[in-house]
C-alpha positions, 0 to 999 in steps of 0.5 A, a space after each residue: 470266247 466264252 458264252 451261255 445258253 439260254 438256260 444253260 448252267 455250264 459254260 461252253 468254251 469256244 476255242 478259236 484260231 488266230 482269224 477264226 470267226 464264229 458264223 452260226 451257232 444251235 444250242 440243245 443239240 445231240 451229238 448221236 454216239 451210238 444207233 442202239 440208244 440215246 444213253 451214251 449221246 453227248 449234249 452240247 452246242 453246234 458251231 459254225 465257224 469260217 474254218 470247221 464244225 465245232 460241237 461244244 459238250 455240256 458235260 465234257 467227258 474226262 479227256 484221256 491224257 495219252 491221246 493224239 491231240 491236235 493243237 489247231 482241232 478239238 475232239 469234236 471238230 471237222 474242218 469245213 474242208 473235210 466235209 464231203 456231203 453236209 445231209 439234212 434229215 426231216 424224220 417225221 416228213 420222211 425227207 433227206 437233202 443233200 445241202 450245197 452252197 446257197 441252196 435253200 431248205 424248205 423244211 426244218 431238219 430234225 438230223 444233220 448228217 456229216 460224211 467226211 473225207 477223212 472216212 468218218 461219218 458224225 449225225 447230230 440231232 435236234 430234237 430240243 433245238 429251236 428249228 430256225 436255229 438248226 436250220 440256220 447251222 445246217 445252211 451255214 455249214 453248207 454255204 461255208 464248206 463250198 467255198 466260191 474261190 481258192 482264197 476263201 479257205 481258212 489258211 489265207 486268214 490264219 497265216 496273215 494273222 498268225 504272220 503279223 501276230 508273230 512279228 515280234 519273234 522276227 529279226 531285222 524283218 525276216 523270219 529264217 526257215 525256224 527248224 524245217 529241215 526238209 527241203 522245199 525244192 523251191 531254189 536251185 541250191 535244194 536241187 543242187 543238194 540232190 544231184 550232189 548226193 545221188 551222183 548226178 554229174 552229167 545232170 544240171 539246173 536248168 532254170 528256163 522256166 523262171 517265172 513259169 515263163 515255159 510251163 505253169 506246172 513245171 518248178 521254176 528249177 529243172 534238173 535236166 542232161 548237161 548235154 542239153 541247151 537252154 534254147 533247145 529246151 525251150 525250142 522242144 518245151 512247145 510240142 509236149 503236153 503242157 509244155 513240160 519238159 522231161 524232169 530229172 528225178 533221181 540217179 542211180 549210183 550205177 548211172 542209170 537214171 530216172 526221168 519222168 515227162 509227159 506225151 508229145 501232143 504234135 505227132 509228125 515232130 514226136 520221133 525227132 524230139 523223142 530220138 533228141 532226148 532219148 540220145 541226151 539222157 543215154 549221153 548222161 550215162 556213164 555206160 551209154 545204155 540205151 533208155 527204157 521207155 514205160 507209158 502209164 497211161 496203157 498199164 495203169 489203172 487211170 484216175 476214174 478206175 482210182 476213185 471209183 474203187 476207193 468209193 466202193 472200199 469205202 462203202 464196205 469199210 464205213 457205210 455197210 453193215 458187217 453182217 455177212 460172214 468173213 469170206 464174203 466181206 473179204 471178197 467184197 473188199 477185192 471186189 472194190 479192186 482198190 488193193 487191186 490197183 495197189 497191187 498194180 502200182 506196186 509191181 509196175 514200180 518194181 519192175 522199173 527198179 529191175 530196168 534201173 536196178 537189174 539192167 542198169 538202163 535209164 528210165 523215161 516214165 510217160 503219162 498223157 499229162 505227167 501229173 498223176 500216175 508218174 507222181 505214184 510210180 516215180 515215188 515209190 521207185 525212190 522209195 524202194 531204190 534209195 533209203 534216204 527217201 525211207 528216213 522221215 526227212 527224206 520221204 517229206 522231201 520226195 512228196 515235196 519233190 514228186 507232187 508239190 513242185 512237180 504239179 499235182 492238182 491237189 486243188 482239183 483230185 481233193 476238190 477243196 472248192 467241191 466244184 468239179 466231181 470228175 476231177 477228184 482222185 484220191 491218188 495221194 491216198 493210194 500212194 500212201 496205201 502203197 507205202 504202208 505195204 511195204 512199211 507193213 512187209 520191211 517194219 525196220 526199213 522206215 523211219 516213221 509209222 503207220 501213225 505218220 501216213 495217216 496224219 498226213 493223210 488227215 492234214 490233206 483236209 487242213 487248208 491251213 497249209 500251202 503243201 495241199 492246196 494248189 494245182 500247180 507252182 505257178 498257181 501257189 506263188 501267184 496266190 501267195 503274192 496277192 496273199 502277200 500284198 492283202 496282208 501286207 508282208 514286206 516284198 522279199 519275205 520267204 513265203 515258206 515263213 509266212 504260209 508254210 508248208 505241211 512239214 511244219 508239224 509243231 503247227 498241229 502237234 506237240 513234241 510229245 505227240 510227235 515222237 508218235 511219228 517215229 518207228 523204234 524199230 528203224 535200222 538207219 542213218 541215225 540207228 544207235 548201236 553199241 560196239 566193243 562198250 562204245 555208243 556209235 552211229 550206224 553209217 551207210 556207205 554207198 556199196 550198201 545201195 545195191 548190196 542185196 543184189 550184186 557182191 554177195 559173199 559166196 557162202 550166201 549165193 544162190 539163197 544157200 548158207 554155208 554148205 547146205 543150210 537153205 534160206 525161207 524162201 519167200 513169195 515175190 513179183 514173179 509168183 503170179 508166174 511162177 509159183 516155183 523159184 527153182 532156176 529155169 531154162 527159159 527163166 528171163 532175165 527180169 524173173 532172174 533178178 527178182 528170184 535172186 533178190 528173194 533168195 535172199 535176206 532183205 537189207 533194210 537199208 537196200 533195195 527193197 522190193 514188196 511181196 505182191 501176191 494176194 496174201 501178202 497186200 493187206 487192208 490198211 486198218 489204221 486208215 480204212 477201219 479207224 472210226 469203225 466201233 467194230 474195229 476198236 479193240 481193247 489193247 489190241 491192234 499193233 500199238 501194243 507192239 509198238 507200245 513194248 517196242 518204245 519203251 525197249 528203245 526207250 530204255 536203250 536210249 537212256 543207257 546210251 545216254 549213261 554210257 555218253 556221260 560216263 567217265 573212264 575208271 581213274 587209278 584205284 577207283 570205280 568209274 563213276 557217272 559225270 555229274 549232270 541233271 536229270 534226263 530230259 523228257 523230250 525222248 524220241 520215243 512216245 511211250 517212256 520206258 517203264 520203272 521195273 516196279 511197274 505192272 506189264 499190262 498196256 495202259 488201258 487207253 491202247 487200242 487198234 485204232 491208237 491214237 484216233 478215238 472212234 467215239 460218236 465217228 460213226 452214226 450206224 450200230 456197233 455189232 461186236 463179235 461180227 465177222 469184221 471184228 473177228 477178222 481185225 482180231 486175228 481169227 480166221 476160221 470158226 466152226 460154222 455151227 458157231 452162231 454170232 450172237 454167241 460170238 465174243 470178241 
């Protein structure tokens, strides 16, 4: 769509989705990019449309080339879903309102202040535009963020159309599974897969709960004991929480297994049908070992602790002035005991992996409901045991098997239809916080980026995708049916092809953009190495599973190599114990296990357990402070890193691809490369591996916030040379004669 102001001379051009309608629309609107001045405002038209918030610059500025750019999202654009709080401002009546849906606004708004989810805070104001018309927009925003119902969002009308706009690429009517290679969990084949590949035998699919017919919130497909009955299943199913039945989620090679389920709601039937299950899992064992039993509910922080803290860190992180000295903001910071409660999931998941690990005992993780905390702990156990959770396609499997098919409320914690505040929980957030920890302590050990979690953490507010939207199975097949049938598309169709999910990434970004996604410092299944001249692929076999903890080669036992050459020591779970690792008299047998795997050099493709004092459990920048000017550092920050990293990898890469296309030496002659077309450009890595003619500089688009542009995300002053920036710089004490107007960054 293209259109002019009325006086105007430049063309604002309005790009719309498939199904994307424009509701309201202001011109002469300043988008404010700075608090100190007006002279770096941008100029332009404020759209609302039925899918975001659109703001159109007059003069647009030059668009840097190597920026993440999203192909659904403009630079400037929010989703209506991303919206938290829509904040109209009345300057000269000294008036504020907070603006819902189908409220009225009796004076005429000078400023429009967006808070969003996604941590950003954008101030638009309307000292030229008609004040009608900027009250229309404000309304309109607010009516459009709050839908009534759940197919109200976007997503339903973008993929009906994007379905039938698509129909010519079809064949013979159906669409297969187009490149996704992650596994849905939505048949019994997905399920079948993952006990094969975890060694599961004494562990079936189960499928009593076909057409929900059991429990709402359970998949269709259970994994439970092969000792089990259907009929007792469904006998038991009654008396739990919901109906849900223990679900299986993951064996260990030893035989241990990974159950999660929620409480038993009658209490005169809870130890007969306790003593039934338990005695069923300890039969799925190979060794018969009893079954280790953990209530999250009473070591855990719960749901409102969670949001109230990510509230507070927030508010330090966006909303507050950094003023005050470094030690202060800190403390702040652990005041808000947000890292607090990643250092509490953390440690209690490791200490499952000791039950399941050290003991080789089956586990049961309990929760009142089984839908929150045992989504986090259950994950990050997985993630820390297996590393085939650790490559990209794994990890997407483990969020779509933990939270999608085992029934997390997104609706509800994310408050999509902002209905119900005491619902919402950022629980995801917190589990994708953890998982950056440990990315943060074992760099080599994941085969994606920091850059990965937080896009996946942004596309949370996209409601264009079926993986964030509902609170149960149950509720995401009966809506995608009754999309179905409102849309037309044939019975039988696979809605993964009709309304996919999340994973489908090239919905959102380019190739190019998501090689971003990829870590060039992954040790893995698919890690090249070159051996005696040949390329060849590194392979994991299943003694590598546990190999940091059992078998190690004597010259490496008890953290000394060789005869007297001592390992580094390093901190561990039992540090805020015991701060010495020496053996003990009275040492248990869990602070044994720890210590022994602590004394010595961690397998990235083992188990990994995280560093969990103080020091070691950090702010995830990237995520809290990428919208903060402060925190916006010029080729700073890890991209530098991962900008040499690439490009070394990079150059590795094309080597490998030489030495594939080069032929064997023939009687007296050189060998000579096969002949073959230039090297393709669609490489795994983002960054290309640089001509030794060129400068080592960074290009000059590097910053600590890369690939995110900060640019007019934040309606407060930017101080530079504050403590915070100090802080993200590297620094950590300064002389306290030291003044900060003259500090520098």
């Amino acid at each position: 769509i293209l259109s002019v102001g009325s006086t105007l001379t430049s063309f604002f051009l309005v790009c719309l989705s498939p199904g994307e309608i424009v509701v309201n629309e202001v011109n002469f609107v300043r988008k404010c990019i700075s608090a100190e001045s007006s002279q770096d405002d941008l100029w332009g038209k404020l759209i609302c449309t039925n899918f975001k918030v659109s703001f159109i610059p007059q003069d647009a500025p030059p668009k840097q080339k190597s920026q993440l750019s999203h192909l659904l999202l403009g630079a400037h654009d929010i989703p209506l879903t991303c919206l938290e709080q829509v904040v109209t401002v009345n300057d000269t009546k000294g008036k504020k309102k907070v603006l819902g849906s189908n409220q009225k606004l009796k004076f005429n708004p000078t400023e429009l202040i967006l808070y969003c989810k996604d941590l950003r805070i954008i101030r638009f104001c309307f000292d030229e535009a008609g004040p009608e018309s900027a009250k229309k927009v404000c309304l309109a925003i607010a009516h459009y963020s709050h839908p009534a119902d759940l197919h109200l969002l976007f997503g339903f009308e973008y993929q009906g159309r994007r379905y039938h706009e698509s129909k010519e690429g079809r064949v013979n009517g159906s669409t297969p599974r187009g490149g996704l290679q992650t596994p849905i969990f939505d048949r019994s084949s997905d399920w079948d897969r993952e006990i094969k590949r975890t060694g599961a035998s004494e562990w079936r699919v189960c499928s009593i709960n076909e057409n929900y017919d059991i429990s709402p919130s359970l998949p269709e497909q259970i994994v439970v004991p092969v000792s089990l009955a259907d009929q007792d299943l469904k006998l038991y199913s009654s008396f739990f929480t919901g109906n849900r039945i223990p679900l299986w989620c993951w064996n260990h090679p030893g035989g241990s297994a990974l159950v999660r389920m929620a409480s038993i709601s009658d209490p005169l039937q809870q130890k007969k049908i306790e003593q039934r299950v338990f005695t069923a899992i300890t039969k799925s064992h190979p060794q018969r070992s009893d079954v280790f039993r953990s209530d999250l509910d009473k070591c855990l922080p719960n749901i409102q602790d969670i949001q109230s803290a990510f509230v507070k860190v927030r508010q330090i992180c966006v909303i507050d002035p950094f003023e005050e000295s470094e030690e202060r903001w800190l403390s702040s910071i652990e005041n808000t005991r947000w890292l607090e409660h990643v250092r509490a999931f953390l440690k209690h998941s490791a200490e499952i992996v000791y039950h399941l690990d050290g003991k080789n005992a089956s586990v049961i993780l309990q929760e009142e409901e089984d839908r929150d905390l045992n989504c986090v702990v259950s994950s990050l156990v997985q993630l820390m045991l297996d590393p085939h959770y650790r490559s990209l396609i794994g990890f997407q499997s483990l969020v779509q098997k933990e939270w999608v098919k085992a029934g997390h409320r997104f609706l509800d914690r994310c408050n999509h239809l902002k209905k119900n505040y005491k619902e919402e929980s950022p629980l995801f957030i917190l589990f994708l916080d953890c998982v950056w920890q440990m990315m943060n302590q074992y760099p080599a050990a994941f085969e994606f980026t920091e850059t990965y979690l937080t896009v996946l953490s942004d596309s949370m507010w996209i409601p264009l995708f079926s993986t964030f939207l509902f609170n149960s199975p149950k509720q995401r097949a009966q809506h995608l049916m009754d999309f179905a049938k409102n849309k037309a598309i044939p019975p039988g169709e696979d809605q993964v092809v009709y309304f996919p999910p999340v994973w489908d990434w090239s919905q959102q970004f380019s190739t190019k953009d998501q090689t971003l996604f990829n870590n060039p410092m992954y040790i893995g299944k698919g890690a090249a190495c070159v051996q005696n001249g040949e390329v060849k692929t590194f392979k994991r076999t299943k003694k590598n599973y546990s190999s940091t903890l059992r078998g190690t080669s004597a010259s490496m036992r008890n953290g000394v190599k060789g005869a007297d050459e001592t390992l580094p020591r390093r901190g561990s779970l039992v540090s805020e114990l015991k701060p010495d690792f020496s053996p003990v008299k009275d040492e248990s047998p869990s602070e044994r296990f720890f210590r022994d795997w602590f004394s010595r050099p961690a397998d990235q493709q083992g188990l990994l357990i995280p560093l969990l004092i103080p020091s070691h459990v950090a702010l995830w920048r990237l995520f809290f402070l990428r919208w903060v000017p402060e925190a916006c550092i010029p080729k700073g920050g890890p991209v530098t890193a991962y900008h040499k990293l690439s490009q070394l990898v990079d150059e590795i890469d094309i080597l490998q691809s030489q030495l594939r296309q080069y032929k064997g030496p023939s009687p007296g002659s050189m060998p000579l490369p096969s002949p073959g077309g230039p090297l393709s450009d669609q490489r795994r890595m983002y960054f290309k591996a640089s001509s030794p003619n060129d400068p080592p500089t960074p290009p000059d688009f590097l910053t600590s916030s890369f690939p995110f542009t900060p640019m007019g995300n934040l309606c407060r002053r930017s101080i530079h040379g504050t403590p915070i920036s100090k802080f993200l710089n590297g620094a950590r004490i300064w002389l306290s004669t030291e003044t900060l107007a003259n500090d520098t960054v």
